[in-house]
C-alpha positions in Angstrom: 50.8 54.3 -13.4 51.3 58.1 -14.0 53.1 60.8 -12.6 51.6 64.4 -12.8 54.4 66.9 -13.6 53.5 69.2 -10.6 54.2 66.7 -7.9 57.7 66.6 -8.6 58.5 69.6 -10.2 62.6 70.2 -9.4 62.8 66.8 -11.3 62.9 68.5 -14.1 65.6 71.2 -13.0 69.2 71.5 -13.8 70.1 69.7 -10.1 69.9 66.2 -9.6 67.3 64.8 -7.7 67.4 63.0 -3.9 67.9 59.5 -3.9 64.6 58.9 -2.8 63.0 60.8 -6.1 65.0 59.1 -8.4 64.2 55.4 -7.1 60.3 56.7 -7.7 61.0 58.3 -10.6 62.7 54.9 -12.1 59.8 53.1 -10.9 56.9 54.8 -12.3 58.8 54.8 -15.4 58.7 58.7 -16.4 56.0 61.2 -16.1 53.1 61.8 -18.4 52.0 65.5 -18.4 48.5 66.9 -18.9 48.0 68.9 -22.3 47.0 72.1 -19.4 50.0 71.4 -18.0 52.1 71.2 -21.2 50.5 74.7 -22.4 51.8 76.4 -19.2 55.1 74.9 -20.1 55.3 75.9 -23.5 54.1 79.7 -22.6 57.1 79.5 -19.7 59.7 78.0 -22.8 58.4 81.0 -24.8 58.9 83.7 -22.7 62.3 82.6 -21.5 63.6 82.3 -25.4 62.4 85.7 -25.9 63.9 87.4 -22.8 61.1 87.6 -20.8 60.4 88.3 -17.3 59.1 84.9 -15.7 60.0 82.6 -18.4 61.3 79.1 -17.8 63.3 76.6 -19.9 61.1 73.7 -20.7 63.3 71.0 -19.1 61.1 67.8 -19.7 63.2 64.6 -18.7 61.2 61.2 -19.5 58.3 62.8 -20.2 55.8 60.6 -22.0 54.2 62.4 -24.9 53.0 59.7 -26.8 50.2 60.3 -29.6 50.4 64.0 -28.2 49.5 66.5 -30.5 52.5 69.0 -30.9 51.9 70.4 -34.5 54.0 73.9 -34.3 55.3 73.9 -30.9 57.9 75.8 -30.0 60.6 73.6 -28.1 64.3 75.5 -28.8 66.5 74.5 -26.5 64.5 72.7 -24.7 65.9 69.8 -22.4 63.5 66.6 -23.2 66.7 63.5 -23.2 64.6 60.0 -22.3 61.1 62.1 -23.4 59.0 59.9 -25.3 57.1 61.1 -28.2 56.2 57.6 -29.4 53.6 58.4 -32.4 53.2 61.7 -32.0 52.6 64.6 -34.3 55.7 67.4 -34.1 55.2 68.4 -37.8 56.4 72.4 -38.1 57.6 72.5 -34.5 61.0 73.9 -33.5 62.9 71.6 -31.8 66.6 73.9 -32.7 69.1 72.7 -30.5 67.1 71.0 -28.5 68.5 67.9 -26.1 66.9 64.7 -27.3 69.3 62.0 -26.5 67.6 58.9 -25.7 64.0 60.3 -26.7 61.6 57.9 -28.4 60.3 59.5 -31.3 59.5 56.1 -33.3 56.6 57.0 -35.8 56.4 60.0 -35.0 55.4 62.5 -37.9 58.1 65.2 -38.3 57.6 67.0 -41.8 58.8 70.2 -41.8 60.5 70.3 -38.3 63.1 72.0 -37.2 66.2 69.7 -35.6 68.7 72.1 -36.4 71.8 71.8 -34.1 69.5 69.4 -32.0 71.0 66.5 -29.8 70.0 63.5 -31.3 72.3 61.0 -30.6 71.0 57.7 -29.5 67.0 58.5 -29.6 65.2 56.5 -31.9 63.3 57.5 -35.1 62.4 54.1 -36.3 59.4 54.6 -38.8 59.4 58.5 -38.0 58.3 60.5 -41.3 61.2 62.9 -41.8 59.9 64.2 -44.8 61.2 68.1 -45.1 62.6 68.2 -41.8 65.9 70.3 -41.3 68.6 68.2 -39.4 71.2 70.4 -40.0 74.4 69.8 -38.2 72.0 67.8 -35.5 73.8 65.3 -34.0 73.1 61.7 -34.7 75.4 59.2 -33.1 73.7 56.1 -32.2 70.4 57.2 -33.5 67.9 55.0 -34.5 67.1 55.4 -37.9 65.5 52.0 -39.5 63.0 52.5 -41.8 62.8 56.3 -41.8 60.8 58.5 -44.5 64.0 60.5 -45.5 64.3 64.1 -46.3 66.5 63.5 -49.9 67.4 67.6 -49.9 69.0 67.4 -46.2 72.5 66.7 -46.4 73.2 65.9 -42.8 71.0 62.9 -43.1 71.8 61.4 -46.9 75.7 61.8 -45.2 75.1 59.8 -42.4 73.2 57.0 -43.9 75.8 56.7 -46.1 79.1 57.3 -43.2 77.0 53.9 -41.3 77.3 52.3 -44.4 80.9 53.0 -45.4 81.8 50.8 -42.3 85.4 51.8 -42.2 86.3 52.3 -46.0 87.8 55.2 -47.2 86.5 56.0 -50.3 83.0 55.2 -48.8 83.4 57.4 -46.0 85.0 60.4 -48.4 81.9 60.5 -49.7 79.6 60.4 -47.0 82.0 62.9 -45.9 81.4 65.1 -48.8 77.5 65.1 -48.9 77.9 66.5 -45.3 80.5 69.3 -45.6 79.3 70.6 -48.5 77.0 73.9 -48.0 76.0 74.2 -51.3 75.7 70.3 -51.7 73.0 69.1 -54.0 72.2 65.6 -56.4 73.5 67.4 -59.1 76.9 67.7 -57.6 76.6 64.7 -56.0 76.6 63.1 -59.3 79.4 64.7 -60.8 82.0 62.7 -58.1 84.8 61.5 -59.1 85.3 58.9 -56.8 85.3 54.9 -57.8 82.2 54.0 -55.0 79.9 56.9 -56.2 78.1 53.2 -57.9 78.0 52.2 -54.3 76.1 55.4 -52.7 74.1 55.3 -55.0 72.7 51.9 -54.6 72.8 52.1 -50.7 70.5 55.2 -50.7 68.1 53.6 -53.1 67.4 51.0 -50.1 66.0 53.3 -48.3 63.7 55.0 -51.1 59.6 55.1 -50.1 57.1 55.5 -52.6 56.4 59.0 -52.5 59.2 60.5 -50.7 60.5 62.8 -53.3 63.4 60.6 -54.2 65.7 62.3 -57.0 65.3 61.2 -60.1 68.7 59.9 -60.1 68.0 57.4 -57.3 64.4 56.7 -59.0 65.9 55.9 -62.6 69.3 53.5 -61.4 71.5 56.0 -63.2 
């Protein structure tokens, strides 16, 4: 059963629903929206970004998006924890500091999006293509990352795979540390550590290699 956004509208504000909406809401298990619908509320998100008079911050709570098309939309800021984008396409969009705790975005494809600053912690990427996205200082506690197309030139991501895998040791976790501190980080640098479980990085991040990722050459060759 589906929801149409408009019937509950304030759902989706910054004020918490009655009782009443929330049992239904909880029920029907989310809302799917219309792609009319979701035009008018990208135009809203768009004007309010820029200023506008009459814009709207897209606030779009459990949403179901799943298979939607969303190839270069514009979603900054936008409020979309428990949205589920289950297979979708979001490839170029802007998703900048965006709240996405809890979304679903399992196989989603997401090369060359934007999740700068974004919220990310516990939604779930599972076989998401992450190829050229920018996660940049997004935030990724509890995030579901199993078998993930990685982007191998964005530091955030190559230092938390690695800060999961360190699992408490301190060497370990120095260097997961370093690959995310590091603004001018690169594979370059990263092989010129001097630190005794550089072997161990190494071999952790090959695990997650996919033909045709763009893995470095360094990860490629077992140096």
């Amino acid at each position: 059963m589906v929801l149409p956004y408009n019937i509950f509208p304030d759902l989706y504000d910054r004020h918490e629903p009655g009782q009443l909406k929330r049992l239904l809401w909880i029920l029907l298990g989310g809302v799917v929206m219309q792609q009319k619908e979701l035009d008018q509320v990208l135009e809203l998100h768009r004007k309010w970004l820029q200023s506008e008079t009459g814009g709207k911050r897209a606030i779009l709570r459990r949403v179901n998006f799943e298979n939607a098309d969303l190839r270069g939309a514009i979603l900054q800021r936008a409020g979309l924890a428990d949205a589920v984008f289950k297979g979708g396409d979001l490839s170029d969009a802007d998703l900048s500091h965006a709240d996405l705790r809890f979304a679903d975005l399992s196989g989603c494809c997401l090369r060359k999006t934007r999740l700068v600053g974004a919220d990310l912690r516990w939604a779930i990427f599972e076989g998401a293509n992450l190829a050229d996205a920018n996660l940049t200082r997004a935030r990724l506690k509890g995030t579901v990352l199993h078998n993930i197309t990685v982007n191998w030139t964005n530091r955030t991501l190559v230092s938390e795979i690695l800060w999961r895998a360190a699992d408490g040791n301190t060497d370990r976790m120095m260097i997961a540390a370093l690959a995310g501190r590091q603004d001018d980080w690169c594979w370059d640098k990263f092989l010129a550590i001097a630190n005794p479980e550089r072997s161990w990085a190494l071999q952790e991040l090959r695990a997650w290699i996919k033909e045709g990722d763009g893995a470095p050459d360094l990860l490629l060759n077992g140096n």
